[in-house]
C-alpha positions in Angstrom: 0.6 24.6 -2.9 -1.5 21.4 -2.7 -1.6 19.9 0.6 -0.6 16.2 0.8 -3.1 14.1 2.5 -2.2 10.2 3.7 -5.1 8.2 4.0 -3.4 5.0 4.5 -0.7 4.5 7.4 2.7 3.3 5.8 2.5 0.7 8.3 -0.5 -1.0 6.6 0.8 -0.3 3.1 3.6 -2.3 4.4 2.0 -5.2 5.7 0.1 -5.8 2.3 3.0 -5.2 0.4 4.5 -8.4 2.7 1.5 -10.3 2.3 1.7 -9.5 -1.8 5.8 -10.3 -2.0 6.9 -6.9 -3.0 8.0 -5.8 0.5 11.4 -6.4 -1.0 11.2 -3.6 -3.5 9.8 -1.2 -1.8 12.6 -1.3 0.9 15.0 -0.4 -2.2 16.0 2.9 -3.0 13.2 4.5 -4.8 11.0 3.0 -2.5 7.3 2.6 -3.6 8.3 4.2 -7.2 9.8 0.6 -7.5 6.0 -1.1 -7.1 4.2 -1.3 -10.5 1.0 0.6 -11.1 -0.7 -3.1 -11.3 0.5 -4.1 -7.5 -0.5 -0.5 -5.8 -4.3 -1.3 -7.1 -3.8 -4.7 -5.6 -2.8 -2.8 -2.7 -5.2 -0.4 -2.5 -8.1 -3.4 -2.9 -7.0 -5.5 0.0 -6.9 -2.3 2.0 -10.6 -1.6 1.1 -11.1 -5.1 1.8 -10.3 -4.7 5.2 -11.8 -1.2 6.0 -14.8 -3.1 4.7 -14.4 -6.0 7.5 -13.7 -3.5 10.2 -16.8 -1.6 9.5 -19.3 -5.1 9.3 
C-alpha cells in the first residue's frame, strides 16, 4: 500500500483556487475532482511561484 504524501496544505490550495475563481467548485461535492486538469497546473504554478519568492 502506497503511502499518500501532501506536499501542499489544503489551506494554500484553497487560497489560489480563490484567487483563480474556482473556489466555488471545489466546495461542491466532488470537491477538487470538479477542477479541470488545466486549472490544477495553474494551481500548482502559482504555488511554485511563491515557494520561489519565499526562498529569494
Amino acid at each position: 500500500m502506497s503511502k499518500k504524501t501532501h506536499l501542499m496544505s489544503e489551506k494554500l490550495k484553497e487560497e489560489i483556487a480563490k484567487e483563480l475563481g474556482v473556489y466555488d467548485e471545489v466546495k461542491k461535492p466532488g470537491g477538487w475532482s470538479n477542477v479541470s486538469s488545466k486549472t490544477c497546473g495553474k494551481i500548482v504554478t502559482k504555488a511554485i511561484e511563491i515557494a520561489n519568492r519565499s526562498v529569494e
